[in-house]
C-alpha positions in Angstrom: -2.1 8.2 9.6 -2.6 4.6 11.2 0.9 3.1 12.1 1.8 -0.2 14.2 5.2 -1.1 15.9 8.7 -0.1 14.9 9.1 -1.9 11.3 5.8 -3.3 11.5 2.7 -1.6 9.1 4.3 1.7 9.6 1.6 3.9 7.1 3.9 5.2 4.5 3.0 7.6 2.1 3.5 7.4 -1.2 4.2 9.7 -4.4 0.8 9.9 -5.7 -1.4 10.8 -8.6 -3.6 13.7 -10.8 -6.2 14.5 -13.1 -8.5 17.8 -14.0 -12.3 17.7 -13.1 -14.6 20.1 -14.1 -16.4 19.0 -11.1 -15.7 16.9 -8.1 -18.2 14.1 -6.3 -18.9 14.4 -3.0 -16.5 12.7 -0.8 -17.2 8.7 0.7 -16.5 9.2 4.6 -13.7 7.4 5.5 -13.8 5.6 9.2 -11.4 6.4 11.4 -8.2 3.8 12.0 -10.1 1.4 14.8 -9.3 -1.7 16.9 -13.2 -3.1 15.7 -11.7 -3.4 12.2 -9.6 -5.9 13.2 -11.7 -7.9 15.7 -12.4 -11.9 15.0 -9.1 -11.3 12.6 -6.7 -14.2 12.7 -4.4 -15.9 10.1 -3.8 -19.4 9.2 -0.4 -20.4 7.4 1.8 -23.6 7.1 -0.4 -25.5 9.1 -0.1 -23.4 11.6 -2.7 -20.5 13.3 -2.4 -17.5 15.9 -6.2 -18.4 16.9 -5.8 -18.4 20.6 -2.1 -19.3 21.4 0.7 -17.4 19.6 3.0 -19.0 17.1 6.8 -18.1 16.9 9.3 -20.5 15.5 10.1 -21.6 11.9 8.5 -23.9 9.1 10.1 -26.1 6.1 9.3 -24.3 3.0 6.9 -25.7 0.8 7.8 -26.7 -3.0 4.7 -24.3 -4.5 2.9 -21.3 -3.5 1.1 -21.5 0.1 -2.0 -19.4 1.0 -1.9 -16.9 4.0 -6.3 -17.1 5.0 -7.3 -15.0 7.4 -11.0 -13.6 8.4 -10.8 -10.4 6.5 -7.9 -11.1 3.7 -6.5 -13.3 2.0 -3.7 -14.0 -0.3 -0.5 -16.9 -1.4 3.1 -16.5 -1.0 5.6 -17.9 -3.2 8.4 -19.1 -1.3 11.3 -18.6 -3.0 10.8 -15.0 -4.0 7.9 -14.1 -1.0 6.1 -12.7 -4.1 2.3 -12.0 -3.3 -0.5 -13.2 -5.3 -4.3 -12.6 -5.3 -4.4 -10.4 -2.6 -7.7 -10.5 -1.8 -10.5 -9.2 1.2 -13.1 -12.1 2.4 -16.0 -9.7 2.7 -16.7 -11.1 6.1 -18.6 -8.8 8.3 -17.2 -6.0 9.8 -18.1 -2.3 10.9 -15.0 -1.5 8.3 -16.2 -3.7 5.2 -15.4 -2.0 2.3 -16.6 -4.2 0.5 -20.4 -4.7 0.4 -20.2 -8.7 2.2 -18.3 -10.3 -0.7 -14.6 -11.5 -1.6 -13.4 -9.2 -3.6 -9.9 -9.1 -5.2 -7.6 -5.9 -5.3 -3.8 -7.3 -6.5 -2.8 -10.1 -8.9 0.3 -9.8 -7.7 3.2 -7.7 -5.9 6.4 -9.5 -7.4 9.8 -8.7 -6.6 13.3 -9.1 -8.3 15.8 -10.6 -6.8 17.5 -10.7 -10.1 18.9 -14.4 -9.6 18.7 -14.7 -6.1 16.0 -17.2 -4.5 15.2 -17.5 -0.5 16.0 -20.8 0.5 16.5 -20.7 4.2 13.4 -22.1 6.3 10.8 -19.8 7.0 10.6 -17.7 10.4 6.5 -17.7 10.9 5.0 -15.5 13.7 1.3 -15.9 14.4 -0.4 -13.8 17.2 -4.2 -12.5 16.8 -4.4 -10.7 13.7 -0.9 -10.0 13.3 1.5 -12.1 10.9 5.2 -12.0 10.1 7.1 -14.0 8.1 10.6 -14.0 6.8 13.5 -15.9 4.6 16.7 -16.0 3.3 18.9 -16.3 0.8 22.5 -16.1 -0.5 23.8 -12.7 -0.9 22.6 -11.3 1.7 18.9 -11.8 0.2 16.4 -11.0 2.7 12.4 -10.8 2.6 10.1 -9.8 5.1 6.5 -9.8 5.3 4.2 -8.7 7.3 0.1 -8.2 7.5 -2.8 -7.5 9.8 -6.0 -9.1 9.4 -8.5 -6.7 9.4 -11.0 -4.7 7.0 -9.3 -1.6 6.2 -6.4 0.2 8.0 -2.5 -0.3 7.2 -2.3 -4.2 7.0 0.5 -5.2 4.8 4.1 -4.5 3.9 7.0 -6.3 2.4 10.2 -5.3 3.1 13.3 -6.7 0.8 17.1 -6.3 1.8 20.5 -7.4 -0.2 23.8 -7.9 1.3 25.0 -5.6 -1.9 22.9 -2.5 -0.9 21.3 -2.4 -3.6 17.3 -1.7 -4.4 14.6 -3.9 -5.2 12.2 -3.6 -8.0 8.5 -4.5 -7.2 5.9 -4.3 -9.7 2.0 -4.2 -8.4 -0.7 -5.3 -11.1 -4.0 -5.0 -9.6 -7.2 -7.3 -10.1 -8.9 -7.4 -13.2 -11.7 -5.1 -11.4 -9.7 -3.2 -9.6 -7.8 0.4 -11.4 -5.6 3.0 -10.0 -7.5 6.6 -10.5 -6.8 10.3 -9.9 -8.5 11.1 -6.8 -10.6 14.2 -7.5 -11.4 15.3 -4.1 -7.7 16.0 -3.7 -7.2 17.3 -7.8 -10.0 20.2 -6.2 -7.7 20.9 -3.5 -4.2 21.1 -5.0 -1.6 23.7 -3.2 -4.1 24.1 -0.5 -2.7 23.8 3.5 -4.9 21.8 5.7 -4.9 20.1 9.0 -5.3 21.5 12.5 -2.3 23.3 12.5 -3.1 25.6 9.5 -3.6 29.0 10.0 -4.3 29.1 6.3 -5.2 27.0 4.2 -3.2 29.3 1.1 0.1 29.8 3.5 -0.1 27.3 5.8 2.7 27.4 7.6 3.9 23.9 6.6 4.4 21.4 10.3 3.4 18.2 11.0 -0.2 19.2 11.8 -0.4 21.4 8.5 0.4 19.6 5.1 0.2 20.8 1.6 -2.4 18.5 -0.8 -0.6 17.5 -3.5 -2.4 14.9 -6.4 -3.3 11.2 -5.2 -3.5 8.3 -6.9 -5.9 5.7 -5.0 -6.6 1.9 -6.3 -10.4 1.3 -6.9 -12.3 -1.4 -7.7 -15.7 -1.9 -9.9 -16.4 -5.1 -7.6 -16.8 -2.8 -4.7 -17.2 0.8 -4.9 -16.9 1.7 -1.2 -13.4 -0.2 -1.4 -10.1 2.6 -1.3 -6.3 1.6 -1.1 -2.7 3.5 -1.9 0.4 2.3 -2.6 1.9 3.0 0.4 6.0 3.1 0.4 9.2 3.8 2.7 12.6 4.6 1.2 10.9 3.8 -2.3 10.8 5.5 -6.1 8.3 4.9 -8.4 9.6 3.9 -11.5 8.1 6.2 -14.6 6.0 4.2 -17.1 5.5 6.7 -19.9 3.1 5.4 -22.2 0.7 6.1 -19.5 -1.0 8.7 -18.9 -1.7 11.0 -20.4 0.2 13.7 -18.8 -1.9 16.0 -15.9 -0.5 18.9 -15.0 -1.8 21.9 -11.9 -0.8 24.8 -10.8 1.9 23.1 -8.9 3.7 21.6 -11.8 3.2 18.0 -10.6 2.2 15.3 -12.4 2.0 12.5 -10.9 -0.3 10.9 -13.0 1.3 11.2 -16.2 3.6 8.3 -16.1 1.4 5.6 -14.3 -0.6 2.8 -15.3 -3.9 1.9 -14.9 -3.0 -1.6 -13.2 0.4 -1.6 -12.9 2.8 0.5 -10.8 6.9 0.2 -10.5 9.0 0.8 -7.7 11.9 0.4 -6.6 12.5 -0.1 -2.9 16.1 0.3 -0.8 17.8 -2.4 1.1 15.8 -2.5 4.1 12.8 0.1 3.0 8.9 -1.2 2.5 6.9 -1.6 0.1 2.8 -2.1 1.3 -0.4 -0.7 1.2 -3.0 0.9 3.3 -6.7 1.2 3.2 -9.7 3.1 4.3 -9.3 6.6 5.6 -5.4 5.7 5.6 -5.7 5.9 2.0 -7.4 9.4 1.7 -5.8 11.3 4.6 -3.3 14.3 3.6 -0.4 13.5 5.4 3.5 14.5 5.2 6.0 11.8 3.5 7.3 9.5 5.5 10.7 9.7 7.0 14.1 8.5 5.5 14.6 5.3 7.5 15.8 1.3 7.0 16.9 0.3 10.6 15.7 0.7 13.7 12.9 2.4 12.8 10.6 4.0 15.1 6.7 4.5 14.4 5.7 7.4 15.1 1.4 8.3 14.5 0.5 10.1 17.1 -1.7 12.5 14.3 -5.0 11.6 16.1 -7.0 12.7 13.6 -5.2 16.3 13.3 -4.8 15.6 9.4 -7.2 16.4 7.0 -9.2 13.7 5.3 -10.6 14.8 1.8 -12.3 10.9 1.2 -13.0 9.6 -2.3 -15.7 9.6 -5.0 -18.9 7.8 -4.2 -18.4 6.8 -8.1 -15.1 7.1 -10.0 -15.4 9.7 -13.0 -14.2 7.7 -16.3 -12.3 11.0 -16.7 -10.1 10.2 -13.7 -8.9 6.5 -14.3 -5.6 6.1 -15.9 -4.8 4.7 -19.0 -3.9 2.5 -20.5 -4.1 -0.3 -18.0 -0.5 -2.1 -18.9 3.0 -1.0 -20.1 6.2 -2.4 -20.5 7.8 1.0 -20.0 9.8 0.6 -16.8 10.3 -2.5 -16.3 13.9 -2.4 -18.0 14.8 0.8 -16.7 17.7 1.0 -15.0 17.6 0.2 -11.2 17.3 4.0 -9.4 20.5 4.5 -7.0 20.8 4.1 -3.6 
């Protein structure tokens, strides 16, 4: 699982997904996690860019939203919340384009709740290559932290919230109009089974950090581009149920994953000092253990080197797999999940 610096992208996994297939597509091949995603990648924000000279100090705020344009993604940034709108990839060329050479949106928005608090300090704004960071305060202890890679698939965004009460963070992810979270069926076919290097079986395992159990996984899609593959990717995170969606999965685990998530919306709330992003690519398909319980100092450590199983993703998403319905207003009132 591709990780960067300690809290940097750190690839978190997430709770994921499930739905029944009769049969399952043959699997995309994901590429693995390489420094030619990211090359030509550079961001430009508040005026300022991490083109050839490095960028490390702090900015005035602007009034409205500011864009965040780099060669690969894109996206805006409000500045009193660091809520994230139209997330977006460029389509510029690129031995990782998922995208088939054209812009293609994946979220509409990652918005968080600060539930009356506002950042209003000035921004701190680090540029350097691909690699952006920016960060705000607030009263209360209100913290936000953002930070991205620009590059064509890999882990290459995370926000991270903090509160001087302790207290979590509710984030709510609505995807692009084309863009739907689905059921991947190449792990639905593989449910309960032990896989990775370190298996000596792939029905007893033993568990380790080279041998993981598949459990179901939700992946984010998109009709615009049908080689494109993200997750939800989260540290020190629940997902908030939504349970008008659905319908309800079940396997011979007894998860189901699936049967309280939307088709573009997802929930979550996040600890003081845990991270909410996403990853793409093979990052998004590989079978990997759950990330550890961490929100300081946090070390990253990858090291898996492809000794984890990738089981990839439908070359075309079965109908039968996408959840429903797309929207929900289950959740969002729900009390705030403890600490």
């Amino acid at each position: 699982m591709h990780s960067l610096r300690s809290k940097s992208l750190t690839t978190l996994a997430v709770i994921a997904a499930a739905v029944p297939l009769a049969a399952v597509v043959g699997p995309v091949a994901a590429q693995a996690a390489s420094s030619k995603f990211c090359d030509g990648g550079s961001y430009t924000a508040l005026g300022k860019t991490g083109v050839k000279d490095r960028f490390r100090g702090t900015v005035a705020a602007p009034a409205g939203r500011f864009t965040v344009q780099g060669r690969f993604t894109r996206f805006s940034v409000d500045p009193s919340t660091f809520a994230i709108y139209d997330y977006a990839f460029t389509g510029a060329a690129n031995v990782g384009d998922m995208t088939g050479g054209k812009a293609t949106p994946v979220y509409a928005s990652k918005v968080p709740d600060h539930r009356g608090l506002a950042l209003t300090s000035a921004i701190s704004l680090e540029l350097r290559d691909g690699d952006m960071t920016i960060s705000r305060t607030g009263p209360g202890g209100l913290s936000m932290k953002i930070q991205a890679k620009d590059c064509a698939q890999g882990g290459i965004f995370q926000m991270e919230p903090a509160r001087g009460d302790g207290t979590r963070t509710r984030i709510v992810h609505t995807v692009a109009d084309s863009a739907f979270y689905y059921d991947n069926p190449n792990f639905r076919a593989r449910v309960g089974a032990w896989l990775g290097s370190a298996c000596a079986d792939e029905a007893s395992g033993p568990a380790g950090q080279f041998c993981v159990r598949v459990s179901p996984r939700v992946n984010i899609g998109s009709d615009a581009a049908p080689k494109l593959v993200l997750r939800d990717s989260a540290q020190v995170a629940t997902r908030v149920p939504q349970a008008s969606c659905g319908p309800d999965f079940t396997n011979p685990l007894g998860l189901s994953e699936t049967g309280d998530h939307c088709a573009a919306t997802s929930i979550w709330d996040v600890a003081s000092g845990g991270r909410m992003g996403m990853v793409t690519g093979e990052d998004a398909t590989e079978v990997a253990n759950p990330p550890t319980t961490c929100t300081e100092d946090c070390q990253a450590g990858n090291g898996v080197n492809g000794r984890l199983a990738v089981l990839g993703f439908p070359a075309v998403v079965p109908a039968g797999s996408w959840l429903s319905p797309r929207t929900s207003a289950d959740g969002l009132d729900a009390p705030l999940t403890a600490p």
